[in-house]
C-alpha positions as CSV (number, residue, x, y, z in Angstrom):
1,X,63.5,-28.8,31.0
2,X,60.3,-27.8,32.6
3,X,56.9,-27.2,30.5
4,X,55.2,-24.2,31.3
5,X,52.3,-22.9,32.7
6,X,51.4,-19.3,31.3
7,X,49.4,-16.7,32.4
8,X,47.2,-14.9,30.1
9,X,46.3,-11.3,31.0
10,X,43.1,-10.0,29.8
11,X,43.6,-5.9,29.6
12,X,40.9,-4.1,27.6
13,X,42.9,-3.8,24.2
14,X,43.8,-7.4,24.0
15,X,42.3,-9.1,20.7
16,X,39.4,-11.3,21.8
17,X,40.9,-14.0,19.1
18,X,44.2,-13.3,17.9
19,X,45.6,-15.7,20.8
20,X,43.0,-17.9,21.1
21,X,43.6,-18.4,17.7
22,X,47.6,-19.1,18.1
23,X,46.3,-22.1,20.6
24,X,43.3,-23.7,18.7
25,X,41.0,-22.9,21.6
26,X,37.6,-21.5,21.4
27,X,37.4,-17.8,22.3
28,X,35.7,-16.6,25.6
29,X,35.0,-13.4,24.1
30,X,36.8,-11.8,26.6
31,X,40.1,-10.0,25.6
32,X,43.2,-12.0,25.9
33,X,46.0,-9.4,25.7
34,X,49.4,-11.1,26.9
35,X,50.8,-14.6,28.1
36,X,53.5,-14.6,30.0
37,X,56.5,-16.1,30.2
38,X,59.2,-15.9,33.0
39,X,59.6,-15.1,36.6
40,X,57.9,-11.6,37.1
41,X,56.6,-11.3,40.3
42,X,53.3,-10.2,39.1
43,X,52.3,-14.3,36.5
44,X,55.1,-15.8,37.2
45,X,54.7,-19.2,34.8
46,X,54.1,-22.0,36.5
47,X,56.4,-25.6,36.1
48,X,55.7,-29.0,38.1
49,X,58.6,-28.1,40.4
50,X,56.3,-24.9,41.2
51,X,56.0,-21.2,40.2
52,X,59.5,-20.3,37.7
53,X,60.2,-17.6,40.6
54,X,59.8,-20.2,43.2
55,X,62.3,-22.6,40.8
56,X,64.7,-19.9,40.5
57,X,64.7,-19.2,43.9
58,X,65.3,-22.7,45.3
59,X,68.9,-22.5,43.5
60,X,69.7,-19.8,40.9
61,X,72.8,-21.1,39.9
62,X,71.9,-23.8,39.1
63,X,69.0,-23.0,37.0
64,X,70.7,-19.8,35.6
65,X,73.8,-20.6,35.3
66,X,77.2,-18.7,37.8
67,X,77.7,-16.1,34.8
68,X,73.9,-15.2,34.4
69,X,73.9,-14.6,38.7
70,X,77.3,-12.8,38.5
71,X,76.3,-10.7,35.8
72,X,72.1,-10.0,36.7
73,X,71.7,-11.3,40.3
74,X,69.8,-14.6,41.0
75,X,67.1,-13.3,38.7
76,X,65.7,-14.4,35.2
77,X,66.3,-10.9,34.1
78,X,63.8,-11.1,31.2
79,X,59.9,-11.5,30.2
80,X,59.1,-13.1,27.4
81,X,55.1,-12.4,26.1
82,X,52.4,-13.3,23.3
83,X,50.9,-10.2,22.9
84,X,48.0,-9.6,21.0
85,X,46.5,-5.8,20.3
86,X,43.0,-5.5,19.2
87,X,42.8,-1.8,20.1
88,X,45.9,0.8,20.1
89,X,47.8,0.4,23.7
90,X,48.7,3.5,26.1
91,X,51.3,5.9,24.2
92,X,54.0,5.4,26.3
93,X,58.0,5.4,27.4
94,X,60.6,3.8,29.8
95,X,63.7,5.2,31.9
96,X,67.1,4.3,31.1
97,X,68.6,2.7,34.1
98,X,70.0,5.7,35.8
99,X,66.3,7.4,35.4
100,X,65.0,4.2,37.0
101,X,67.2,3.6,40.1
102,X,67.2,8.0,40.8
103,X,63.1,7.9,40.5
104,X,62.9,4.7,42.3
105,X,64.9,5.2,45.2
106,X,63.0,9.3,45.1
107,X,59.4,7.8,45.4
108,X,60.8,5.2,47.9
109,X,62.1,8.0,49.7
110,X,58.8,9.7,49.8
111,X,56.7,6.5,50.7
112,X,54.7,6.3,47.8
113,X,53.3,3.0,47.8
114,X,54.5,0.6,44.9
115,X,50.7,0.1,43.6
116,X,49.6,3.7,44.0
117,X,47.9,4.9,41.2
118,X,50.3,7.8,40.6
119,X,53.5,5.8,41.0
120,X,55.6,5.9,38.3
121,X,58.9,3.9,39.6
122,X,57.7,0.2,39.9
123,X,61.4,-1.1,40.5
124,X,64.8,0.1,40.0
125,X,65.2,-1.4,36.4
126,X,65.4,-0.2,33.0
127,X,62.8,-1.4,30.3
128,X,64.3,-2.2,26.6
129,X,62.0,-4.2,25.0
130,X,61.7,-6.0,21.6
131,X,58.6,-6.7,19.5
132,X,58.6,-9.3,16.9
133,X,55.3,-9.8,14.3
134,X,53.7,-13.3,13.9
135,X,50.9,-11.0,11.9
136,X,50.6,-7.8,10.1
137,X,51.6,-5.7,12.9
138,X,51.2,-1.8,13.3
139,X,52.7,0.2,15.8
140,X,53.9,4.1,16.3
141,X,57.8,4.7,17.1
142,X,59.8,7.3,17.4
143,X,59.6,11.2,16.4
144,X,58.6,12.0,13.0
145,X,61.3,14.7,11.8
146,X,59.2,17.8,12.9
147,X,58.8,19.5,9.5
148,X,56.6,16.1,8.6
149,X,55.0,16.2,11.6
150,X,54.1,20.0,10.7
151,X,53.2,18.5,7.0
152,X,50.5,15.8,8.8
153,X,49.1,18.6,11.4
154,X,48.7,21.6,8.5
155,X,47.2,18.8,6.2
156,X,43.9,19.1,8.5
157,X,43.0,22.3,8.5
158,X,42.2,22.5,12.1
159,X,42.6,26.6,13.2
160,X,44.0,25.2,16.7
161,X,46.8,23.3,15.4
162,X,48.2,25.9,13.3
163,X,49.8,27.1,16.7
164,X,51.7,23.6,17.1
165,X,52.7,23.5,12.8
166,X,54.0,27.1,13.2
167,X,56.2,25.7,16.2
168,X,57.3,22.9,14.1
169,X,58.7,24.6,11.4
170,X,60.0,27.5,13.6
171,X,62.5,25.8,15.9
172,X,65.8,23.7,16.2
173,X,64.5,19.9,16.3
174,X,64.7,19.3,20.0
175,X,63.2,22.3,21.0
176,X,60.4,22.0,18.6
177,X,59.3,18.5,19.6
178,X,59.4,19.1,23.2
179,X,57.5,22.4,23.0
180,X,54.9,21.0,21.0
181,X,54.2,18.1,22.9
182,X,54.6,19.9,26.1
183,X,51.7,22.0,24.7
184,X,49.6,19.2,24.2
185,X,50.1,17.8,27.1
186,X,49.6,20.5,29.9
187,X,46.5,22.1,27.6
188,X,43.1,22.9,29.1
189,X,41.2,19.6,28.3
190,X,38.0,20.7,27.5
191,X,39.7,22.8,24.6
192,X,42.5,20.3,23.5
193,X,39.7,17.3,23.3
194,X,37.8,19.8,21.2
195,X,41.0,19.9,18.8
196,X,41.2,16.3,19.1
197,X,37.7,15.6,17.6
198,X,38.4,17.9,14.7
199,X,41.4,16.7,14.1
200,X,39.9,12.7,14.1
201,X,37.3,14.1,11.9
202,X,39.6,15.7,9.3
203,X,42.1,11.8,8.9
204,X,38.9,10.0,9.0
205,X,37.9,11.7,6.0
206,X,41.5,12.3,4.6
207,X,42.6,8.5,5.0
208,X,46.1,7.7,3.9
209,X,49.2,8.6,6.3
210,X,46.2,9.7,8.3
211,X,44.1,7.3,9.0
212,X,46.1,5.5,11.5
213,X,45.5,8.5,13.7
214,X,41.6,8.4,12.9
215,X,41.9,4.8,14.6
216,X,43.4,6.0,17.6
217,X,41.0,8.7,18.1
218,X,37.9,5.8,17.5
219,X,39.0,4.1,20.8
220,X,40.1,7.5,22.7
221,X,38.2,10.3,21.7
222,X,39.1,13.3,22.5
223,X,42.4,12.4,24.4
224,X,45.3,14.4,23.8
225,X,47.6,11.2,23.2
226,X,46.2,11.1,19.5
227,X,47.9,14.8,19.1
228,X,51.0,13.5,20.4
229,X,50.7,10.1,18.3
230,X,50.6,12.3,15.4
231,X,54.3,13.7,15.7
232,X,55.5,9.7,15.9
233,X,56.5,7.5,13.0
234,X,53.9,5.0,11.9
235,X,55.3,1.6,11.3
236,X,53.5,-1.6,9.9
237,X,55.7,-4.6,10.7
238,X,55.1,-8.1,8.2
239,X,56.0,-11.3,10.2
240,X,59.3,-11.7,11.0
241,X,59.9,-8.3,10.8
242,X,60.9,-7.0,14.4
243,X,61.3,-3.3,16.5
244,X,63.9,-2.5,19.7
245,X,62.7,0.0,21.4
246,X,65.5,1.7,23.6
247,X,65.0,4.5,26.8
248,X,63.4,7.6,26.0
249,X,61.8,6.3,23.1
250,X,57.7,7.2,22.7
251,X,56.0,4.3,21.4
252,X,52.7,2.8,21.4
253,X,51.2,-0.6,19.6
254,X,48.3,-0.6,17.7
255,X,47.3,-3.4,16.5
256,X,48.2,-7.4,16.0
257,X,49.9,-10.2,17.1
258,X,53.8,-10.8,18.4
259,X,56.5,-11.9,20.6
260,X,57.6,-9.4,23.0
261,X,60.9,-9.3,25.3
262,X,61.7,-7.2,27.6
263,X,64.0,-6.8,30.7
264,X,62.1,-7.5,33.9
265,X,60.5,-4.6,34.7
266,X,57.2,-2.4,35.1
267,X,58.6,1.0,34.7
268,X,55.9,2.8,32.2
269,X,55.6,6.3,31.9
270,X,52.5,7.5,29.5
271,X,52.1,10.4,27.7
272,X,48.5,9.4,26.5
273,X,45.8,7.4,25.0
274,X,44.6,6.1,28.8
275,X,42.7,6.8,31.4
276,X,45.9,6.2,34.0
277,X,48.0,9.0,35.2
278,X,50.2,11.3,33.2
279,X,53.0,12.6,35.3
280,X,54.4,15.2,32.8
281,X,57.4,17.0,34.3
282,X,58.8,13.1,34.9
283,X,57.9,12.1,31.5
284,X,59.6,15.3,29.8
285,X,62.9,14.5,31.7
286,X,62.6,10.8,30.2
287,X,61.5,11.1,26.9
288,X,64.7,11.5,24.2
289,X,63.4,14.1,21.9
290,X,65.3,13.4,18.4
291,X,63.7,12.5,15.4
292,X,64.9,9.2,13.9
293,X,64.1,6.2,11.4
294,X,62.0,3.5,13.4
295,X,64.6,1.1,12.1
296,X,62.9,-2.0,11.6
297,X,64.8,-5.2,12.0
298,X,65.3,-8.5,10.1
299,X,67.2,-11.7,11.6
300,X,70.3,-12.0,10.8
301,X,71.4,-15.9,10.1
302,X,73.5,-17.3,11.9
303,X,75.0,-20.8,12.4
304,X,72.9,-24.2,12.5
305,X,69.8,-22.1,11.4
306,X,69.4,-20.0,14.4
307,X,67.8,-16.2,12.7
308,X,69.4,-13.6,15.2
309,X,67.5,-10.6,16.2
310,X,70.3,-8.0,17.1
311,X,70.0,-5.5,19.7
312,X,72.4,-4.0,22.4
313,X,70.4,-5.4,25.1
314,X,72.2,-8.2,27.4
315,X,69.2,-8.8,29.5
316,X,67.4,-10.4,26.3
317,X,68.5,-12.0,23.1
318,X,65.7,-13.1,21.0
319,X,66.0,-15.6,17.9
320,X,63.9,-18.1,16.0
321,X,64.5,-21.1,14.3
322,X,62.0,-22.2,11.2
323,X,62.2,-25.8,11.0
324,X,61.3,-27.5,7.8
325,X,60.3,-30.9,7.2
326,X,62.7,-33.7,8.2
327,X,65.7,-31.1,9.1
328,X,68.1,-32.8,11.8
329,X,67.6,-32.0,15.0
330,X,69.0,-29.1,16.3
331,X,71.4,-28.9,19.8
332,X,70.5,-25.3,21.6
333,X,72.1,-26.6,24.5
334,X,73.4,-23.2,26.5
335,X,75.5,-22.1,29.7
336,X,72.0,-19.4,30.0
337,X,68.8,-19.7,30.6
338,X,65.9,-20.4,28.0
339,X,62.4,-20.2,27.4
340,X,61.4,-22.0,24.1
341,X,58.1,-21.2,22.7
342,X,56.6,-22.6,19.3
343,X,54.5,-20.3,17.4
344,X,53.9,-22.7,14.3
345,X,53.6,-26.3,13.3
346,X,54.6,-29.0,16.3
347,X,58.1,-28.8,17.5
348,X,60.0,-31.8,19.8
349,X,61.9,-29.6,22.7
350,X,63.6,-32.9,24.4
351,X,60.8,-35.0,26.2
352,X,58.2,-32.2,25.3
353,X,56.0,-31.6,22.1
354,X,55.4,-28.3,21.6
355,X,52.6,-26.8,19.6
356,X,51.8,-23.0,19.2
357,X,51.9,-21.0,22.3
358,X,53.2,-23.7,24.2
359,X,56.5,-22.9,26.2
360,X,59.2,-24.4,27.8
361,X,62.0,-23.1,30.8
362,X,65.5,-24.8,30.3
363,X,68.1,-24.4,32.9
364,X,71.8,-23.3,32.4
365,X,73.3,-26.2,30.7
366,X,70.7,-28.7,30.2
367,X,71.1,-30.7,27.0
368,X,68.2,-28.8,24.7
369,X,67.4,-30.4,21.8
370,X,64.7,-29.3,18.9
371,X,63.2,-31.2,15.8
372,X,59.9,-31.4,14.1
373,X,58.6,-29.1,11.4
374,X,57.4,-25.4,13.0
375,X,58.9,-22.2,14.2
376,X,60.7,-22.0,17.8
377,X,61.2,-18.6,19.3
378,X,64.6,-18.8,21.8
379,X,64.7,-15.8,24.4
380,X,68.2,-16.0,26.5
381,X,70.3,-13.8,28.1
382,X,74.0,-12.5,26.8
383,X,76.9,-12.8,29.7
């Protein structure tokens, strides 16, 4: 198995200590958002047989395994990440895989370039991702059912949103959601960011299911993104405690520290709280507009001590193992691809000692072995 390398990217929400913290390093005071782990393109991690793309590369089936390649390509068809949020993150969605390979192969078509500012298509892939909590996490997910969401807007008694709670209580579900954030969306700015700062001004003062929102608007005043966080479900995740978050479904993270998988891909489309672009009509025909629990998950057990997070992803399957005290060791050997990272305590992963936020890359059917007293976070693929 090869140790790896990680890159950590420093975007302007990352916590400045949160994963400085996780390594017992000093902090820079810059902010250290992600680390990544895998074979993207963009930090791929980095082994002493070269980068993990260039690995992959050199034979992928031997490193991945014939049923990972027959199933995904010669690929590692996920990204594993640390992330750490010390300000709320763009409120955002991703395409299914049809919407991916129809808006790829469309802004292809038209020669947009791939790192124009207004593409939206970055690749042909879908994006189901997975966050798991190592802290107190908080996050938005989902639609609120719209008469709630009309509950939280009439609560401020703000004249200009009465408009948008008339509309939620006035309308099927669907239609509701998408007029009203439609509405928020393509308003005149310099009146909706008026709104906005009432509104900001109204949960900073009301607190409760509101001040979430207050937040939001501290670190993007007057943007209408906070309007539009306002119809989603807020969600506070405790360690352990874990979100999927499927096509179509608008979601942003607010704040704290997790593990994060995702298929291998940079499809984004925002629908606020950013300074990037905001391609409405696209994000309209992506975003699923049904209102529906955030549905938080728990791992399920299941043999040799392996905790299961479930999802119906087969790029990605994420599990942990918490390790106690003089426990046996523990054979993950697999016919897929792994990345092994410790998050607590000091794990043996065969010749390597692990500590937290240390990883390792284990080919298709190398002997993997784990002991030592810590938490080991195992990100594979299902074939």
């Amino acid at each position: 198995m090869d140790r790896l390398d990680n890159t950590i990217r420093p975007y302007a929400w990352g916590s400045t200590t949160a994963i400085p913290h996780l390594l017992g390093v000093e902090p820079s005071g810059e902010p250290q958002a992600e680390m990544w782990m895998g074979a993207h393109p963009g930090a791929p991690s980095r082994t002493a047989r070269g980068t993990l793309v260039e690995v992959i590369e050199t034979d992928p089936r031997r490193e991945l395994g014939p049923e990972t390649v027959a199933k995904f390509g010669p690929r590692l068809p996920f990204l594993l990440k640390i992330l750490a949020a010390g300000a709320p993150l763009s409120l955002q969605v991703h395409p299914d895989l049809k919407q991916a390979q129809e808006g790829y192969t469309d802004e292809e078509r038209r020669g947009v370039p791939v790192d124009a500012p207004h593409r939206n298509y970055k690749d042909a892939n879908h994006k189901p991702e997975l966050i798991c909590a190592l802290t107190e996490f908080d996050g938005l997910c989902g639609f609120r059912a719209p008469a709630e969401a009309a509950d939280l807007l009439a609560a401020l008694d703000v004249d200009s949103l009465k408009p948008y709670v008339d509309l939620l209580r006035a309308h099927p579900e669907e239609a509701a959601l998408r007029e009203v954030l439609t509405a928020v969306l393509t308003a005149d700015r310099e009146e909706i960011a008026h709104t906005v700062t009432e509104a900001a001004a109204a949960c900073a003062r009301l607190g409760g299911a509101h001040a979430p929102y207050a937040g939001i608007a501290h670190h993007y005043p007057g943007d209408p993104g906070v309007l539009a966080a306002m119809l989603l479900n807020h969600v506070r995740l405790q360690p352990g405690e874990a979100l999927f978050l499927g096509a179509g479904i608008p979601h942003a993270y607010l704040s704290g520290l997790g593990v994060e998988i995702m298929a291998n891909s940079d499809n984004v489309l925002r629908c606020g709280l950013t300074p990037k672009h905001v391609d409405v009509p696209e994000l309209l025909r992506v975003v699923r507009f049904e209102a529906a629990d955030p549905g938080v998950l728990r791992p399920e057990a299941a043999p040799d001590g392996e905790e299961v997070y479930e999802t119906p992803i087969d790029e990605f399957r994420l599990s942990r193992y918490v390790l106690p005290e003089g426990a046996a060791a523990h054979d993950l050997t697999l016919t897929t691809p792994q990345i092994l990272l410790c998050t607590a305590g000091a794990v043996q992963a065969g010749e390597h000692r692990l500590t937290p936020g240390q990883s390792v890359f284990v080919p298709a059917g190398e002997k993997a072995e784990v002991s030592g007293a810590g938490t080991v976070f195992r990100a594979t693929v299902v074939v």
